[in-house]
N, C-alpha and C positions, 0 to 999 in steps of 0.2 A: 556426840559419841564418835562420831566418822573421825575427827581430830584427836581423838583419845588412843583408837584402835592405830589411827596410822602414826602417829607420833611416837606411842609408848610400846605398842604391841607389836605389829607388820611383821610376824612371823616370816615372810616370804623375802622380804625387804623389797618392794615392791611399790610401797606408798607415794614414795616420791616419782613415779612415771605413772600410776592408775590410782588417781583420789578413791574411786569408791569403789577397790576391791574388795572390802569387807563388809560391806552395807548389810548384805546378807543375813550376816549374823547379829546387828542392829537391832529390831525387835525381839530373838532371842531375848537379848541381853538385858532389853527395857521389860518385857516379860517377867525375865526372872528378880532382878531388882525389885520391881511393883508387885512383886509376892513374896516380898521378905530376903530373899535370897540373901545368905552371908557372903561379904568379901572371900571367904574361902569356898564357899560354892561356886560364885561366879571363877575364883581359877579354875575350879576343877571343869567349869565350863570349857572356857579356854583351850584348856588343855584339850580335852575330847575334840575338839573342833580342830586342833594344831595335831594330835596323833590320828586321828578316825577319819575326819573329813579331808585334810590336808593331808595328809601320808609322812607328816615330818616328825622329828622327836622333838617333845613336850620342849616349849621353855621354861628360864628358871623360876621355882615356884615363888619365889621372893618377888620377881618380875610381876610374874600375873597378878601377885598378890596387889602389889602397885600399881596398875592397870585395875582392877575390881571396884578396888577406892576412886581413883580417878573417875569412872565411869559412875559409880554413885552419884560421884557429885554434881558431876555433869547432868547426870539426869534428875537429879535433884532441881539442881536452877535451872530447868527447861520448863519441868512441867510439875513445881511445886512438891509437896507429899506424893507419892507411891501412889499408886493400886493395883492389885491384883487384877486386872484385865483382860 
């Protein structure tokens, strides 16, 4: 997931000098996914984390939308089916 967030997401652009500035938000993520979370919920994740926590404005939602999938999948072939946990 760490390669997903800094690859596709790095709100801050940031990634390429601090690998694991968004760790943080990692289990969030694996959280919500392993509880059904739709690709459009986990943007709207995102987003709250890029406007609330980060202080920046939202990126594009097309964007996060692309990052959501991404991160499914990832967490898909890490650790097989989902669970809510």
């Amino acid at each position: 997931m760490r390669a997903v967030l800094n690859a596709e997401w790095d709100p801050i652009g940031v990634a390429a000098m601090v690998a694991d500035e968004y760790d943080g938000y990692i289990a969030g993520l694996h959280r919500l996914l392993g509880c059904g979370a739709s690709n459009h919920d986990v943007a709207e994740h995102l987003k709250v984390i890029e406007v609330e926590h980060m202080g920046l404005s939202e990126t594009a939602r097309d964007r996060r939308l692309r990052v959501a999938a991404s991160l499914r999948r990832v967490a898909q072939a890490d650790s097989g089916p989902m669970s809510c946990a």
